[in-house]
C-alpha positions as a Markdown table, in Angstrom:
| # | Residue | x | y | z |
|---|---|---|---|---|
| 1 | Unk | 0.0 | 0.0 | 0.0 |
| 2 | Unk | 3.2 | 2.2 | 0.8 |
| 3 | Unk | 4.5 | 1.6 | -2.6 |
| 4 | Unk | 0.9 | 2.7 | -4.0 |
| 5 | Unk | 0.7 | 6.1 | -1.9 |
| 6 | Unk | 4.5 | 6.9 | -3.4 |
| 7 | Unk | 3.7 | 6.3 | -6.9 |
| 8 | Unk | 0.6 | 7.9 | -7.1 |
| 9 | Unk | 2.0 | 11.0 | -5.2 |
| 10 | Unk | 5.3 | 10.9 | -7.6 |
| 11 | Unk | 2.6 | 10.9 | -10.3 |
| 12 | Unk | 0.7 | 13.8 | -9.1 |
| 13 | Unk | 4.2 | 15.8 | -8.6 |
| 14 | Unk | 4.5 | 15.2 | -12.4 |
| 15 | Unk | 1.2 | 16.2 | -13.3 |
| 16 | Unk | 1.3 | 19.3 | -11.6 |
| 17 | Unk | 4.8 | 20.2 | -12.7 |
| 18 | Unk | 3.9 | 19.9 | -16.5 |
| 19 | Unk | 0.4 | 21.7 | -16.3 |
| 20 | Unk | 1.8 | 24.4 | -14.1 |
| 21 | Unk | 2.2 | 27.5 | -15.8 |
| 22 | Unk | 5.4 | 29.8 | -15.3 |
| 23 | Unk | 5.0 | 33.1 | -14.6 |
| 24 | Unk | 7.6 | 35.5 | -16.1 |
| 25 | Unk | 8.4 | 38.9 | -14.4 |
| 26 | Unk | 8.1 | 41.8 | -16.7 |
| 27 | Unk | 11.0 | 44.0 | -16.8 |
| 28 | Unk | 9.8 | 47.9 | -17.1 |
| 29 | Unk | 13.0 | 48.6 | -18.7 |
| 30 | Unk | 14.2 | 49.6 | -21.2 |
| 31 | Unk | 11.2 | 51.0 | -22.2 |
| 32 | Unk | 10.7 | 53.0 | -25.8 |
| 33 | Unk | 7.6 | 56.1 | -25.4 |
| 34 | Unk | 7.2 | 58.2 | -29.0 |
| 35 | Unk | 6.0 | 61.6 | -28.6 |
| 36 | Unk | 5.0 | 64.4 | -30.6 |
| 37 | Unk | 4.6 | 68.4 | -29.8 |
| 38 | Unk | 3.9 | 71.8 | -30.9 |
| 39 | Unk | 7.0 | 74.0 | -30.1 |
| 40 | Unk | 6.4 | 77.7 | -30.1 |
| 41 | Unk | 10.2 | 79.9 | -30.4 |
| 42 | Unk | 9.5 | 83.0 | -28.3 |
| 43 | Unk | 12.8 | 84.8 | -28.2 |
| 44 | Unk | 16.3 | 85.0 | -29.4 |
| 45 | Unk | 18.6 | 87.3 | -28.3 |
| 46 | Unk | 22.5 | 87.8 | -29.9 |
| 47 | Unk | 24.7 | 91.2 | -29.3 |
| 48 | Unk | 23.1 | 93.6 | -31.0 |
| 49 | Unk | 19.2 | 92.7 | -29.3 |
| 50 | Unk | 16.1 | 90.5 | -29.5 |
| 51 | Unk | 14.2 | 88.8 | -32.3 |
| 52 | Unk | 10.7 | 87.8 | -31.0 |
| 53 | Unk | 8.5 | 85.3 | -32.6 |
| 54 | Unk | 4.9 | 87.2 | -33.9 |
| 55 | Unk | 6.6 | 90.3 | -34.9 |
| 56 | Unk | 7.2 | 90.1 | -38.5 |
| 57 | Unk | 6.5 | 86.5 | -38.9 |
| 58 | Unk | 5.5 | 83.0 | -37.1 |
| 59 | Unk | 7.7 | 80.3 | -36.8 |
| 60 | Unk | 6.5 | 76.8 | -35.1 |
| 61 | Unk | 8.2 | 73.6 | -34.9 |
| 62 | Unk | 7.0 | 70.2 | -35.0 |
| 63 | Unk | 8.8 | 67.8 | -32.9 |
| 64 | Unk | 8.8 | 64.1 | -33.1 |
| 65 | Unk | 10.4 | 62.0 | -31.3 |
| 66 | Unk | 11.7 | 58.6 | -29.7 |
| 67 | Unk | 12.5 | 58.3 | -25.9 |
| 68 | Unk | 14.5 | 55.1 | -24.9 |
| 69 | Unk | 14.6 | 54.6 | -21.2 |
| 70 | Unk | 17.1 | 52.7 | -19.7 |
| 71 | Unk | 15.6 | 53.0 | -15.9 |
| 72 | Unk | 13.2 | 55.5 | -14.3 |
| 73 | Unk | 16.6 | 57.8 | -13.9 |
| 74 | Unk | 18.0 | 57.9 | -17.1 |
| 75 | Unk | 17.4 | 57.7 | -21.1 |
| 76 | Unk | 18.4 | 58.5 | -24.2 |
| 77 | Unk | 15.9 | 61.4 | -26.7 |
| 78 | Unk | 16.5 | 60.7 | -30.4 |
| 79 | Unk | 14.2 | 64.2 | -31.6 |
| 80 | Unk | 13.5 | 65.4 | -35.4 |
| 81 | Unk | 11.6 | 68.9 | -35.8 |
| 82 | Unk | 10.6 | 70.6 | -38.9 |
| 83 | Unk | 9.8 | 74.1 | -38.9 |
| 84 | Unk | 7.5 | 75.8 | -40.6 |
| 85 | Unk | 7.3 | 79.8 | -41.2 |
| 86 | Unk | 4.8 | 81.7 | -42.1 |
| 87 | Unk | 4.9 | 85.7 | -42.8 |
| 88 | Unk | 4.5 | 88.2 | -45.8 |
| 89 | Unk | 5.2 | 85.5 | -48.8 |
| 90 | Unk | 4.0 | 81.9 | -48.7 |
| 91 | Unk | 3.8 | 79.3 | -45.5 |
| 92 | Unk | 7.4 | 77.1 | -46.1 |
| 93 | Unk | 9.3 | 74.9 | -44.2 |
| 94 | Unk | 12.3 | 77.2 | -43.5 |
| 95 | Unk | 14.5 | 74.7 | -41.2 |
| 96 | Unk | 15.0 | 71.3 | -40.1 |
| 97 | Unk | 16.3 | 70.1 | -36.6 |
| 98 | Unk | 18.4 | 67.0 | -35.8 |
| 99 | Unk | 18.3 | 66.7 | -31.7 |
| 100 | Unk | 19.4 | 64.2 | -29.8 |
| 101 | Unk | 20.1 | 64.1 | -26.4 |
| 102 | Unk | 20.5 | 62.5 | -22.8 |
| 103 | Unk | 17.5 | 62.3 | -20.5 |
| 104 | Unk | 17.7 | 63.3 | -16.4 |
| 105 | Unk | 14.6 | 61.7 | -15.3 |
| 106 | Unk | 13.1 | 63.1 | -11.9 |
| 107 | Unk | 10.6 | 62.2 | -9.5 |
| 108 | Unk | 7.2 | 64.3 | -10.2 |
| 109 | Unk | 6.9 | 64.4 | -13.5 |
| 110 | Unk | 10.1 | 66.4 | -14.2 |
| 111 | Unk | 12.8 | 65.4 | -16.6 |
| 112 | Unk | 16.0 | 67.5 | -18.0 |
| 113 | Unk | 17.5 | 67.0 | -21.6 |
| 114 | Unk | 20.5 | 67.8 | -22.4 |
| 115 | Unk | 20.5 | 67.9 | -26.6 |
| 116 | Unk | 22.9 | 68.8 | -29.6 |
| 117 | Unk | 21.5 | 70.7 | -32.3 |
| 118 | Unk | 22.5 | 70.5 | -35.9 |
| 119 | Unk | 20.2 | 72.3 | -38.1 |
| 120 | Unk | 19.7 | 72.6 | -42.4 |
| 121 | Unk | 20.3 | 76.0 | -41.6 |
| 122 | Unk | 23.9 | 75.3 | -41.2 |
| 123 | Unk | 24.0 | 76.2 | -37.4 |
| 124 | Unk | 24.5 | 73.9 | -34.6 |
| 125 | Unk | 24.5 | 73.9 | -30.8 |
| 126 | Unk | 23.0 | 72.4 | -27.9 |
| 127 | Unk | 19.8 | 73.1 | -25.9 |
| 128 | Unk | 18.9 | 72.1 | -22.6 |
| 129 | Unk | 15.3 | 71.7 | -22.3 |
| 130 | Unk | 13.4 | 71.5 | -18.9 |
| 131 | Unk | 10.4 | 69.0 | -19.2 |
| 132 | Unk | 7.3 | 68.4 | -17.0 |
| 133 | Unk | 4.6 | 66.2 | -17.4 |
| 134 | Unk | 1.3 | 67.8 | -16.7 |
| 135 | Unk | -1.6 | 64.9 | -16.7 |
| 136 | Unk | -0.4 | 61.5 | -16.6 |
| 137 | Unk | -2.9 | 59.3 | -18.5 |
| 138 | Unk | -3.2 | 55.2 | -19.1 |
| 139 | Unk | -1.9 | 55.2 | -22.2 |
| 140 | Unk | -1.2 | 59.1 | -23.0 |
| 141 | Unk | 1.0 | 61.5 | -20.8 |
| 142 | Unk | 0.3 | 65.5 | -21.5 |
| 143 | Unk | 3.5 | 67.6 | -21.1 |
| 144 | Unk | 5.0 | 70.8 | -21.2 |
| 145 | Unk | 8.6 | 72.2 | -21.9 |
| 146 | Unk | 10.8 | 75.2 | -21.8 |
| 147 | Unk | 13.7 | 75.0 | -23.9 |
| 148 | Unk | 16.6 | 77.3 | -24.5 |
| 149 | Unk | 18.4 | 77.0 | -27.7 |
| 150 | Unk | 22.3 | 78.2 | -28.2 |
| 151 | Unk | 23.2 | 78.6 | -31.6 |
| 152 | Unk | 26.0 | 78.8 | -33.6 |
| 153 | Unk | 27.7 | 78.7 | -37.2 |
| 154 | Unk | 26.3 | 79.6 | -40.8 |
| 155 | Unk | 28.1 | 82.8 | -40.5 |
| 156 | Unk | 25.5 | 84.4 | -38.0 |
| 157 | Unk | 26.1 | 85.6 | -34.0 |
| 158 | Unk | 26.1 | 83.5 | -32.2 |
| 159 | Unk | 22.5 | 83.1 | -30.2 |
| 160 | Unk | 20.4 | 82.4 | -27.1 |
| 161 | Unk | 16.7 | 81.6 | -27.3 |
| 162 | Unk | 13.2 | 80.5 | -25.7 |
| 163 | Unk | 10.7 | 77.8 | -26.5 |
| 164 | Unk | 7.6 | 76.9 | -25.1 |
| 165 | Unk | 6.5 | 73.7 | -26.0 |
| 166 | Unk | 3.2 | 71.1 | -25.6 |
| 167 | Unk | 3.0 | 67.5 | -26.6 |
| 168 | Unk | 1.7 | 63.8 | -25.4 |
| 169 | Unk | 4.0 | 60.6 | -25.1 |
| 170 | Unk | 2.3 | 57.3 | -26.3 |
């Protein structure tokens, strides 16, 4: 009866070993978000003054963009923007932005980029860009940014400047 009681519980280890199912932890990272915005150039100042945005014409960029994360700390921003001005003749794209950059990720919301610029334009630089995350959805985040451009090259002073931008992350 002994020898029974073994086999059949050896038999019942079996049977629950090979209809067990495994459950895999999910790692959070890395982690790859897309994200598109509307980014609004206020301001550029070089030595002899300021240019604002709205005086004589509008400029607005279009960013679009890939965020790998590599933790909830850090990440890496791979960013394209076309911009498009519009003024006395016709509506044209008049530049186009190749941005990449390192992610600071901080708790509430809050991230700092750190980006190189090289433009169409001929100019190139870096911009460090202050990012906030205003709603925090499912499946959609809302954000805000303030950027500030330094530019350089193309035979033009150099420059400092302002953005204001709004997009989601998918």
């Amino acid at each position: 009866m002994r020898r029974y009681l073994m086999l059949l519980l050896l038999l019942l280890q079996c049977c629950a070993l090979s209809f067990s199912q495994q459950v895999n932890p999910t790692l959070a990272y890395p982690k790859i978000v897309g994200y598109t915005s509307i980014l609004h150039p206020i301001v550029s100042f070089d030595k002899n003054g300021s240019t604002f945005n709205f005086r004589d014409s509008y400029t607005v960029g279009i960013p679009v963009g890939i965020n790998i994360l590599k933790s909830d700390k850090i990440g890496f921003s791979f960013e394209l923007v076309p911009y498009i001005k519009a003024g006395d003749g016709p509506d044209r794209v008049s530049n186009f932005l190749f941005h990449p950059g390192v992610m600071f990720r901080y708790k509430h919301g809050f991230t700092f980029l750190t980006r190189v610029a090289f433009e169409t334009s001929g100019r190139y630089g870096f911009t460090p860009v202050l990012n906030k995350i205003l709603i925090k959805g499912k499946n959609v985040n809302f954000l805000t940014a303030l950027s500030v451009p330094f530019r350089f090259g193309a035979d033009k002073l150099p420059t400092v400047g302002l953005g204001l931008q709004f997009g989601i992350s998918f």
